[in-house]
C-alpha atoms as an extended CHARMM CRD file, in Angstrom:
* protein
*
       102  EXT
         1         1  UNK       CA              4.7630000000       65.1920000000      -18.7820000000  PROA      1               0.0000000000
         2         2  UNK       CA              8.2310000000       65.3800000000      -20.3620000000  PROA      2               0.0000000000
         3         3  UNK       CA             10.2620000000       62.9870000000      -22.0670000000  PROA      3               0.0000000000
         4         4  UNK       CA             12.3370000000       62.2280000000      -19.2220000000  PROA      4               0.0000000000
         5         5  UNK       CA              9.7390000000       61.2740000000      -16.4380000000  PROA      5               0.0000000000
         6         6  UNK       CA              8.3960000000       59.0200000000      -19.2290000000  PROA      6               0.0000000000
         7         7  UNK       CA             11.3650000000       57.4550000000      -19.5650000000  PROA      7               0.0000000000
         8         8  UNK       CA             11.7980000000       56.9010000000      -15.9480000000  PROA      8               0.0000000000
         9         9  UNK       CA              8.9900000000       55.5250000000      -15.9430000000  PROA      9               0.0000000000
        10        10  UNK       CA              9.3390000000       52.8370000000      -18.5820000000  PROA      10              0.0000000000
        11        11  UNK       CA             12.5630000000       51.9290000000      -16.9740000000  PROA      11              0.0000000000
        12        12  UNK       CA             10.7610000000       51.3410000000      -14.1900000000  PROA      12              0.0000000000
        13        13  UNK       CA              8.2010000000       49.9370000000      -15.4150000000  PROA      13              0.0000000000
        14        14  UNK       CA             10.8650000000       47.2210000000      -17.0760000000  PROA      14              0.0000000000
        15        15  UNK       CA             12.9750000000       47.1160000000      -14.0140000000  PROA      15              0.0000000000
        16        16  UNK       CA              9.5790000000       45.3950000000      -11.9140000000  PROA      16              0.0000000000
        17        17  UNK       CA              8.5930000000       43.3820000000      -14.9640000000  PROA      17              0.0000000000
        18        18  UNK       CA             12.1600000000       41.8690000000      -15.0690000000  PROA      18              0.0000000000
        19        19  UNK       CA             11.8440000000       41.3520000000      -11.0590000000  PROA      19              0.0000000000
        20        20  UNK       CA              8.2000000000       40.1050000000      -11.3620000000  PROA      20              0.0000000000
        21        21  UNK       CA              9.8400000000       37.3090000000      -13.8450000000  PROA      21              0.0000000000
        22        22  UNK       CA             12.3920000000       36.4860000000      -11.4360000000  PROA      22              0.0000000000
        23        23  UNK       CA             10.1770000000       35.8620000000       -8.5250000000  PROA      23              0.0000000000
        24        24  UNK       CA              7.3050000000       33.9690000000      -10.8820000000  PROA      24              0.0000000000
        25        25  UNK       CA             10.1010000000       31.6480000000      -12.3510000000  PROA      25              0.0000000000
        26        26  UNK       CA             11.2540000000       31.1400000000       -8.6490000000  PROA      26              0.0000000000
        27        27  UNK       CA              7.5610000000       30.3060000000       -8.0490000000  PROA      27              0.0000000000
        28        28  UNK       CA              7.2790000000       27.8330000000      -10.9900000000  PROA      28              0.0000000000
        29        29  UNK       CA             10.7000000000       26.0890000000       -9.8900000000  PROA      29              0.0000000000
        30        30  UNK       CA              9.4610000000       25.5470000000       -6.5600000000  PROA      30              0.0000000000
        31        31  UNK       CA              6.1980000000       24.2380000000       -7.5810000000  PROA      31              0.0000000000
        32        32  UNK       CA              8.1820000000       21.4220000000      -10.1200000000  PROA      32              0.0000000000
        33        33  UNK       CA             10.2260000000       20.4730000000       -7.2410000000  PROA      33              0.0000000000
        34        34  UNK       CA              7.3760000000       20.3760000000       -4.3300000000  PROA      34              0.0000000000
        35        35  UNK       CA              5.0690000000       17.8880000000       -7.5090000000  PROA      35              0.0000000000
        36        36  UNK       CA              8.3210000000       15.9900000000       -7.8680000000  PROA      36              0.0000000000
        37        37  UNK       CA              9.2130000000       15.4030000000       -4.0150000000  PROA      37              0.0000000000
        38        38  UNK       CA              5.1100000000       14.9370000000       -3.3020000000  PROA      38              0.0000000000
        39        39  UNK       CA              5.4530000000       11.8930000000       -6.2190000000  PROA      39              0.0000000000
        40        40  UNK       CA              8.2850000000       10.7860000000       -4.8160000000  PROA      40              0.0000000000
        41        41  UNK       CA              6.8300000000       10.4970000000       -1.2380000000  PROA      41              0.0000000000
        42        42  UNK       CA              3.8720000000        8.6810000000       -2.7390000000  PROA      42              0.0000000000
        43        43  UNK       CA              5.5190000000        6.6240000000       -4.1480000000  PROA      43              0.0000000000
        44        44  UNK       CA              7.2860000000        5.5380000000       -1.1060000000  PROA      44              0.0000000000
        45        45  UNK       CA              4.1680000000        4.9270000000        0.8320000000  PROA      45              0.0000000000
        46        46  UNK       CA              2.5850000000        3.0540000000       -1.7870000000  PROA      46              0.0000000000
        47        47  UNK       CA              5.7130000000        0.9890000000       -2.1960000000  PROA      47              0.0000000000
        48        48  UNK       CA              6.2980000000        0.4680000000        1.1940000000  PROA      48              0.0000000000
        49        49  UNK       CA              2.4710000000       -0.6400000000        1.8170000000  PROA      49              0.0000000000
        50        50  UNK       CA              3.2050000000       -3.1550000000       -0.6750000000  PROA      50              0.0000000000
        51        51  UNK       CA              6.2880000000       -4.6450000000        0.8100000000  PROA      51              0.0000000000
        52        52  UNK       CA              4.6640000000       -4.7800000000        3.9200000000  PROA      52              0.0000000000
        53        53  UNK       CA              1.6220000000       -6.4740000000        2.9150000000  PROA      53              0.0000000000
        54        54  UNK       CA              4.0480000000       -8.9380000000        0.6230000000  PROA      54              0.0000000000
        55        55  UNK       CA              5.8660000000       -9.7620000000        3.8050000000  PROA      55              0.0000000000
        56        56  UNK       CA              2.9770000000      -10.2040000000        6.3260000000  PROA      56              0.0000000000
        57        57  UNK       CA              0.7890000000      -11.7070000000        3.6600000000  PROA      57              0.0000000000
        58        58  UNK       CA              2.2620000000      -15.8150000000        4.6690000000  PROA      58              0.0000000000
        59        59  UNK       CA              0.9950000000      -14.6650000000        7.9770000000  PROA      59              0.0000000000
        60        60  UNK       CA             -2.1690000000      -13.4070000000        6.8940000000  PROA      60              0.0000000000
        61        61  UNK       CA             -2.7520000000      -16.6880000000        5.1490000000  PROA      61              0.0000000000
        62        62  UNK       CA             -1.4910000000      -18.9020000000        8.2080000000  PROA      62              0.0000000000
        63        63  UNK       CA             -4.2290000000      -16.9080000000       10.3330000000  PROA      63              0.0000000000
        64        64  UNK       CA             -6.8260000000      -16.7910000000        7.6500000000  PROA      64              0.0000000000
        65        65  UNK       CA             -6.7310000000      -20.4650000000        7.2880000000  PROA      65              0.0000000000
        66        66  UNK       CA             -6.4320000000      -21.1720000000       11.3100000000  PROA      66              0.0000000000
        67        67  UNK       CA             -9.3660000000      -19.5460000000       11.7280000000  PROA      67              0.0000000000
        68        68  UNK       CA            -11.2840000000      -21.3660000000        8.6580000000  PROA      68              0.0000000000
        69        69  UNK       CA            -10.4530000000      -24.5900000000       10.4070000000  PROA      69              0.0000000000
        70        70  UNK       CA            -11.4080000000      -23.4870000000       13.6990000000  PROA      70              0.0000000000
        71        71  UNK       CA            -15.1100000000      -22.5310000000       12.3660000000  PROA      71              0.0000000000
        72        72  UNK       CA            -15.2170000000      -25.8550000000       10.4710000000  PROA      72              0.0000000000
        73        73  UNK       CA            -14.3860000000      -27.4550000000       14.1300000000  PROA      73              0.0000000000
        74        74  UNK       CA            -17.1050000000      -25.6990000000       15.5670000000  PROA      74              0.0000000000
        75        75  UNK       CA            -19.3980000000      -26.4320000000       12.7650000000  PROA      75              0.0000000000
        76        76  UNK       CA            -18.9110000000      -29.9090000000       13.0010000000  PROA      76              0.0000000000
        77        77  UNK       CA            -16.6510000000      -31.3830000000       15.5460000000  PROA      77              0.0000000000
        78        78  UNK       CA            -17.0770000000      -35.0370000000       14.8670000000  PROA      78              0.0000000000
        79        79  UNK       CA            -16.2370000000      -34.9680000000       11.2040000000  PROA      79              0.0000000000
        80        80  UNK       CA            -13.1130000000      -33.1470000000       11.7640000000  PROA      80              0.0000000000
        81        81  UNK       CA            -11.9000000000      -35.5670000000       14.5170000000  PROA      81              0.0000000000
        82        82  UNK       CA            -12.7990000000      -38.6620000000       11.8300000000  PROA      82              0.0000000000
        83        83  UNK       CA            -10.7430000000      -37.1010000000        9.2330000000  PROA      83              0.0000000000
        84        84  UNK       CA             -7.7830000000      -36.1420000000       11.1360000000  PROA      84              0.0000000000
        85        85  UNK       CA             -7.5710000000      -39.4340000000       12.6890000000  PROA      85              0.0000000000
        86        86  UNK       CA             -7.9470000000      -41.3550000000        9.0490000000  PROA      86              0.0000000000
        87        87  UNK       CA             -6.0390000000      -38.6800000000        7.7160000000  PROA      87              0.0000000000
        88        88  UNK       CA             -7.8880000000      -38.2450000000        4.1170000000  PROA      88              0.0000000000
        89        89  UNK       CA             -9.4860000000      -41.9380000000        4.4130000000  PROA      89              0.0000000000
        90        90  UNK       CA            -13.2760000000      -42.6370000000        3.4540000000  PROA      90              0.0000000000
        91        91  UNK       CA            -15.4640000000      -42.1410000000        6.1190000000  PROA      91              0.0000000000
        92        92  UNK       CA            -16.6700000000      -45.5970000000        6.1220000000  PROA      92              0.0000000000
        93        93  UNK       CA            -13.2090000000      -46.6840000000        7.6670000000  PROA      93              0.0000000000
        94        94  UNK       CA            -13.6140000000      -48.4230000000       10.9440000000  PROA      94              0.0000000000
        95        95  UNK       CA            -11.0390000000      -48.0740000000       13.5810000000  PROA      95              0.0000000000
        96        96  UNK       CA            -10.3250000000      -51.6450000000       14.0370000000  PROA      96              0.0000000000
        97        97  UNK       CA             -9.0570000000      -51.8310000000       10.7040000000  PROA      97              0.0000000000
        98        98  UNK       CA             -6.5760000000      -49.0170000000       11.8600000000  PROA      98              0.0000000000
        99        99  UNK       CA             -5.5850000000      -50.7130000000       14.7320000000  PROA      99              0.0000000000
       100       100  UNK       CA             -4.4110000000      -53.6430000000       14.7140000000  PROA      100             0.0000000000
       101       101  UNK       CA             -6.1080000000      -55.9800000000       16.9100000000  PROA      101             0.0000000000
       102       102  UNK       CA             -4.0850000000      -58.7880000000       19.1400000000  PROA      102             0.0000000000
């Protein structure tokens, strides 16, 4: 081989490496931008899960608790009817002393 096919070849060789680095730092810009945007979506989901569940979560209490009271109805009807009519009195209230007699 002579000196100027080597050459050629080195500059080449140079001319790819300096193309290889373009392309691989294209590469490694595109994957800081694709982790960026994939934290940033994430981060939107998450966030947005929690606002929802932050502004449902009076409703989720309001149902939670209807349905606690309904299952203490069923449970026991009687002693649910005596405390909502005494309203938080003793059970050994009788309703003549709640209504007053003529």
């Amino acid at each position: 081989m002579d000196e100027d096919n080597i050459e050629r070849l080195v500059k080449e060789d140079i001319r790819i490496g300096k193309e290889n680095n373009k392309i691989l730092k294209k590469v490694y810009r595109y994957i800081k931008w694709n982790r960026a945007f994939r934290i940033f979506y994430w981060l939107i989901v998450i966030g947005s899960a929690l606002g929802i569940y932050w502004f449902v979560e009076p409703y989720i209490e309001g149902a939670r608790s209807a349905i606690n009271t309904s299952q203490e109805i069923i449970k026991d009807p009687g002693g649910f009817i005596q405390e909502s009519f005494f309203q938080g009195g003793d059970d050994t209230t009788d309703v003549s002393e709640v209504i007053e007699v003529q």
